[in-house]
N, CA and C atoms as an extended XYZ file, in Angstrom:
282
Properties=species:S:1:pos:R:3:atomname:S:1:resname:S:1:resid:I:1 pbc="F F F"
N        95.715       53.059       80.086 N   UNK     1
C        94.346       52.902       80.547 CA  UNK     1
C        93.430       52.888       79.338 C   UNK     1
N        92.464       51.913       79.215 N   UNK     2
C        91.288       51.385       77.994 CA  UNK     2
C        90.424       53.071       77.891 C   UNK     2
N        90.364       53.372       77.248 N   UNK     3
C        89.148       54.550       77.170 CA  UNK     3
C        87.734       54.090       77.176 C   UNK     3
N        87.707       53.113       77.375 N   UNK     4
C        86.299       52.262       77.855 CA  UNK     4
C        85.918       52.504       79.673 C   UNK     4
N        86.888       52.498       80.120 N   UNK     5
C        86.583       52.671       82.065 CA  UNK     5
C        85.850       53.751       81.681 C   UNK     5
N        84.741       53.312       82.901 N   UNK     6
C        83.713       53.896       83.228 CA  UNK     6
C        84.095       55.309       84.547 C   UNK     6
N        85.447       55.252       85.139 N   UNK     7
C        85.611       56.409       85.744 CA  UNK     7
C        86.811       57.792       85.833 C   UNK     7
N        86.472       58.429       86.635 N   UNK     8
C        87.384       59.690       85.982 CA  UNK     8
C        89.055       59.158       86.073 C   UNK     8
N        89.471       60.307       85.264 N   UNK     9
C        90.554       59.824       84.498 CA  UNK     9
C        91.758       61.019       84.713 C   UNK     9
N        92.852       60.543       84.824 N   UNK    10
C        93.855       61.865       85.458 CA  UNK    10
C        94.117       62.452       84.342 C   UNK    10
N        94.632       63.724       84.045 N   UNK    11
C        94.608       64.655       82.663 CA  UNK    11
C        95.892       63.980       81.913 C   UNK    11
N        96.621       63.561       83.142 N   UNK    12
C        98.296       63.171       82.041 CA  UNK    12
C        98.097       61.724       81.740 C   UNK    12
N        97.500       61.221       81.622 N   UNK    13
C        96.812       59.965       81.264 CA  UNK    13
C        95.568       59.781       79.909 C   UNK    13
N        95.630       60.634       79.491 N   UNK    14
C        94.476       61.163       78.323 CA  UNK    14
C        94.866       61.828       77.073 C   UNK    14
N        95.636       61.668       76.114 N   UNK    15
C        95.841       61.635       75.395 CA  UNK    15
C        95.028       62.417       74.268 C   UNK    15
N        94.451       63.562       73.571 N   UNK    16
C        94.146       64.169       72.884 CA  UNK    16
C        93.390       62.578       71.908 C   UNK    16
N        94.252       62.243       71.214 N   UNK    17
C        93.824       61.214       70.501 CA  UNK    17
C        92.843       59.977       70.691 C   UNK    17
N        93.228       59.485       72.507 N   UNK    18
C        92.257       58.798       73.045 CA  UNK    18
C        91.021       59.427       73.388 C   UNK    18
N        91.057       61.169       73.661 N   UNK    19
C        89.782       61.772       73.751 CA  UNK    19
C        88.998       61.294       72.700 C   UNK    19
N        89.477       62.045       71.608 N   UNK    20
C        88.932       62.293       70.152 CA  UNK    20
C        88.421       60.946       69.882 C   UNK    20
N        88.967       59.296       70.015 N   UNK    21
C        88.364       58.495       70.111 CA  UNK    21
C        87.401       58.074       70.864 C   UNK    21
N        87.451       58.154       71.877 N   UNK    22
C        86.112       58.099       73.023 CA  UNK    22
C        84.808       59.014       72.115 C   UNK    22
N        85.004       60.261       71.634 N   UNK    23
C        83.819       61.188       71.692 CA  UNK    23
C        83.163       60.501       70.414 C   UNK    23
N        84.124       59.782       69.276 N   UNK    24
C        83.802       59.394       68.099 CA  UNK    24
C        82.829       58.070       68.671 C   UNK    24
N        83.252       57.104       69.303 N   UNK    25
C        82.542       56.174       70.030 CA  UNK    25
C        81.078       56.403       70.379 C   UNK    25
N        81.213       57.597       71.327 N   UNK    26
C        79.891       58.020       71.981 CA  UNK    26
C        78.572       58.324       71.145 C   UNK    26
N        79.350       59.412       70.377 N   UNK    27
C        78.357       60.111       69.163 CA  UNK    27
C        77.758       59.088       68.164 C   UNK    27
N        78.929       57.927       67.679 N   UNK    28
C        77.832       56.936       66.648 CA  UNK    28
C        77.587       55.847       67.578 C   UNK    28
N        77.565       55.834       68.901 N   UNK    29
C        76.806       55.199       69.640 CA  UNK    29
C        75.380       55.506       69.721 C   UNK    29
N        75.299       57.548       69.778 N   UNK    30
C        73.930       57.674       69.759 CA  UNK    30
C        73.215       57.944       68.983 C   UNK    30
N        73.944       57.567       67.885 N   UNK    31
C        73.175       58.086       66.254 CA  UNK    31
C        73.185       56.402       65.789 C   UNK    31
N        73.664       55.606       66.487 N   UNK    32
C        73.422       54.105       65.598 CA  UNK    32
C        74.264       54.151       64.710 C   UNK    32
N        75.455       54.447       64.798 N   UNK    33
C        76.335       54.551       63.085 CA  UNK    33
C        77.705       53.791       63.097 C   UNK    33
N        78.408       53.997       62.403 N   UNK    34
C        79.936       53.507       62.343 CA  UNK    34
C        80.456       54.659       62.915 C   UNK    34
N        81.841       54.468       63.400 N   UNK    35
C        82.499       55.345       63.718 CA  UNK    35
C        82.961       56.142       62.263 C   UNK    35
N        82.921       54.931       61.524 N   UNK    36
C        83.882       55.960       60.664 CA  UNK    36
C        83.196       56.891       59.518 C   UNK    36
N        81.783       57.235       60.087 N   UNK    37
C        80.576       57.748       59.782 CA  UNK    37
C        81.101       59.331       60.161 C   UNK    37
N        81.490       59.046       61.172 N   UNK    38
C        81.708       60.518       62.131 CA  UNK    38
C        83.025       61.148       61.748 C   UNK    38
N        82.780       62.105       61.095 N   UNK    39
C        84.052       62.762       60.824 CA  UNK    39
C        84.476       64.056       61.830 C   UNK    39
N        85.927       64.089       62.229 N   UNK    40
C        86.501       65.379       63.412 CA  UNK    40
C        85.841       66.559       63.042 C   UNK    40
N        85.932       67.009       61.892 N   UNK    41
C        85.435       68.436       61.474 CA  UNK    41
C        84.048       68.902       60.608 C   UNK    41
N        82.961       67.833       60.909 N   UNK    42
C        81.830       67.843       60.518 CA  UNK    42
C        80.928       68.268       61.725 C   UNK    42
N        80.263       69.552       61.814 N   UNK    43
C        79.328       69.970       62.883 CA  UNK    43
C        78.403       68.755       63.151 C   UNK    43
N        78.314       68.793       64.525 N   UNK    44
C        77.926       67.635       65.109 CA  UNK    44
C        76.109       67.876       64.555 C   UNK    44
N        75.630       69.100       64.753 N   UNK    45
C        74.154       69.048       64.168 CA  UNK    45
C        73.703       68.659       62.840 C   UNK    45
N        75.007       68.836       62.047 N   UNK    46
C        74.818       68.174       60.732 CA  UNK    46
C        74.543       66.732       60.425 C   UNK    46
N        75.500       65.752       61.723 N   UNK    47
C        75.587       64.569       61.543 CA  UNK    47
C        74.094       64.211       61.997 C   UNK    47
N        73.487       64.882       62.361 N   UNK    48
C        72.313       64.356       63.409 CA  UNK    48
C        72.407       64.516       65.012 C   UNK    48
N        73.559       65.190       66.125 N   UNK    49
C        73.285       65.076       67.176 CA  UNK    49
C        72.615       66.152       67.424 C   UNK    49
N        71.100       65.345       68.321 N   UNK    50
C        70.293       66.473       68.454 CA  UNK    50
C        70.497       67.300       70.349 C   UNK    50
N        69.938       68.119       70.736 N   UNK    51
C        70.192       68.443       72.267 CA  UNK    51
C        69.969       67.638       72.872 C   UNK    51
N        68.968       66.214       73.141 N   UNK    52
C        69.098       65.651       73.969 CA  UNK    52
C        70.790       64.937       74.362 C   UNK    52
N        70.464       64.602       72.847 N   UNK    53
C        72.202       63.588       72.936 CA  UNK    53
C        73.306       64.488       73.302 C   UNK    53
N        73.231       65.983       73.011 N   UNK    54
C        74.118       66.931       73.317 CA  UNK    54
C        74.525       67.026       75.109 C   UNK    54
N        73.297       66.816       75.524 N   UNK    55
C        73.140       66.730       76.845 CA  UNK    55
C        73.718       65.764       77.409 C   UNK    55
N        73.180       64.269       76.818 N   UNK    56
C        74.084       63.388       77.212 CA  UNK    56
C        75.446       63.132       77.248 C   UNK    56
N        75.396       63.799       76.323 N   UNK    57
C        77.002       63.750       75.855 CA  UNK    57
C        78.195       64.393       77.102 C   UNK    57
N        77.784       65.873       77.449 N   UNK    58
C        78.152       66.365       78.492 CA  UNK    58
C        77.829       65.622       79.752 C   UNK    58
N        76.908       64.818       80.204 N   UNK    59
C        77.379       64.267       81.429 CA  UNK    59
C        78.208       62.898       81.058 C   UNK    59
N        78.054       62.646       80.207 N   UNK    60
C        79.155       61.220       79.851 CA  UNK    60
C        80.448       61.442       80.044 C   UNK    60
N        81.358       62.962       79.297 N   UNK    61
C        81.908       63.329       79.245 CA  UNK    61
C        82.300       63.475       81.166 C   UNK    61
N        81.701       64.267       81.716 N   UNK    62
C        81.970       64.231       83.262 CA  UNK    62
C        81.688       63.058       83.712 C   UNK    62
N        81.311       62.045       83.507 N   UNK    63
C        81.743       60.815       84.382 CA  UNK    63
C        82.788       60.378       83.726 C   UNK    63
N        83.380       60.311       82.920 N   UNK    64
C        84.279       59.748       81.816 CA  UNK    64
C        85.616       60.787       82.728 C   UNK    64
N        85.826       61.609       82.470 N   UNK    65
C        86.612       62.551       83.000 CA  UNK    65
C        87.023       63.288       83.997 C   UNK    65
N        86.171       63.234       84.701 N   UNK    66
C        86.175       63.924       85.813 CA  UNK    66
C        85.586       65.183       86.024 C   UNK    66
N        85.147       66.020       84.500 N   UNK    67
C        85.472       66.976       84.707 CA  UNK    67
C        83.583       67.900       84.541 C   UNK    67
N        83.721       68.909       85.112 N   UNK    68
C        82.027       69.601       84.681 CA  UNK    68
C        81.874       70.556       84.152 C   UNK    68
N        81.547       70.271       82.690 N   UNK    69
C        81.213       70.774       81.434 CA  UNK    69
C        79.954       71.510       81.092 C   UNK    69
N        79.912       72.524       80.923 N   UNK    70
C        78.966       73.621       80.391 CA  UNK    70
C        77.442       72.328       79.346 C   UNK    70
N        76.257       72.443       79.608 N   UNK    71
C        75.415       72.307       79.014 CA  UNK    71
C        75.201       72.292       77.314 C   UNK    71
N        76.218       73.723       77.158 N   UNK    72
C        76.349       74.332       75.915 CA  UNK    72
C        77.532       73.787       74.950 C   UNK    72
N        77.822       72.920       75.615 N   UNK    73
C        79.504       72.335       75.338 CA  UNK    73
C        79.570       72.026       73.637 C   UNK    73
N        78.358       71.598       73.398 N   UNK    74
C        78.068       70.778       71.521 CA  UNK    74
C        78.267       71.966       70.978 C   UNK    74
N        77.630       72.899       71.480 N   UNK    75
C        77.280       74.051       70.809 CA  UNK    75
C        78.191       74.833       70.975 C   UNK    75
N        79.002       75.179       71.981 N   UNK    76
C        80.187       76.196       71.636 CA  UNK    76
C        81.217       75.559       70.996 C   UNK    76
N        81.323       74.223       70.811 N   UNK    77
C        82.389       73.561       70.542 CA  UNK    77
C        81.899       72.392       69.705 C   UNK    77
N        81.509       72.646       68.414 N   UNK    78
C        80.694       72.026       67.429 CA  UNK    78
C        80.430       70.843       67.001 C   UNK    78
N        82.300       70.370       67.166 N   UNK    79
C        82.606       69.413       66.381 CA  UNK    79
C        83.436       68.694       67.552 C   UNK    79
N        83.971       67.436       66.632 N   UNK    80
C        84.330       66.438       67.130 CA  UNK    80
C        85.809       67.007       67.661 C   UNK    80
N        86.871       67.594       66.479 N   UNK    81
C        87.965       67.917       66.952 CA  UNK    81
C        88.100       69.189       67.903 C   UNK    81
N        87.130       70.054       67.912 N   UNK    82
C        86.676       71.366       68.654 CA  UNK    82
C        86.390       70.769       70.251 C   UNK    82
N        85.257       69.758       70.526 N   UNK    83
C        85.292       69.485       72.017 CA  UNK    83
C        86.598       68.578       71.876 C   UNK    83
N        87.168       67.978       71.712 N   UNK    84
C        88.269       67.236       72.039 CA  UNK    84
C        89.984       68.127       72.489 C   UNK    84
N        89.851       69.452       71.240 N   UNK    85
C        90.669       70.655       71.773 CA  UNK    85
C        90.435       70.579       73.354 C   UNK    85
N        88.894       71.693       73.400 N   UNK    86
C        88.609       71.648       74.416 CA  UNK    86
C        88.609       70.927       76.077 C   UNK    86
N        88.580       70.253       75.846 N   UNK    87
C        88.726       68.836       76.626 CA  UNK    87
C        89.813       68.667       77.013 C   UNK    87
N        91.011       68.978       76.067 N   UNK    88
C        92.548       68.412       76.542 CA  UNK    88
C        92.792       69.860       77.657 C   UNK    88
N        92.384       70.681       76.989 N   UNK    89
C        92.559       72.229       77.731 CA  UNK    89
C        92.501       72.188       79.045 C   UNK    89
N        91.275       71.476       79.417 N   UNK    90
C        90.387       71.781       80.816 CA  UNK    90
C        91.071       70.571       81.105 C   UNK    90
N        91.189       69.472       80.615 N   UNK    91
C        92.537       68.195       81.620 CA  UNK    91
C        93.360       68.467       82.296 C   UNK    91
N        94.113       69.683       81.246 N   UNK    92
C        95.379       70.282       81.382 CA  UNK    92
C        95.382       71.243       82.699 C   UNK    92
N        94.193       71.798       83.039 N   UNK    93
C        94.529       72.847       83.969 CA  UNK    93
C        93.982       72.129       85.703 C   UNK    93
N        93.800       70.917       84.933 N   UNK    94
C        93.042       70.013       86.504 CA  UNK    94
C        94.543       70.012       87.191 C   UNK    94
């Protein structure tokens, strides 16, 4: 399955790696950048994502996934490879 579909997605079908690509997508989608701008272990506030986009980010993430993600999600989980951990976790227990 493309990590481009627009709807939720079964956990054994999601791939850690295809996460981590999707979130890289999203983020220099909303910063205007290259992907390869965005590095896994660079705090996302550093790169520039500010709370709105943080926000967005979390409902993208739940239409993308299925799944409903804490508000705070950027912020407890900083970075690129940190929500993507995260993410496989909460797949895993769907």
């Amino acid at each position: 399955m493309s990590i481009a579909s627009t709807g939720p997605t079964a956990p054994d079908t999601v791939p850690a790696a295809d996460i981590r690509g999707w979130l890289v997508e999203r983020i220099a989608f909303y910063l205007e950048c290259s992907t390869e701008e965005i590095a896994e272990d660079a705090p996302l506030v550093d790169i520039g994502l500010d709370s709105v986009y943080s926000l967005t980010l979390c409902g993208d993430v739940e239409d993308r996934f299925g799944l409903t993600v804490e508000p705070t999600m950027a912020w407890d989980h900083p970075t690129v490879g940190a929500i993507t951990a995260h993410l496989t976790e909460e797949l895993a227990r769907r």
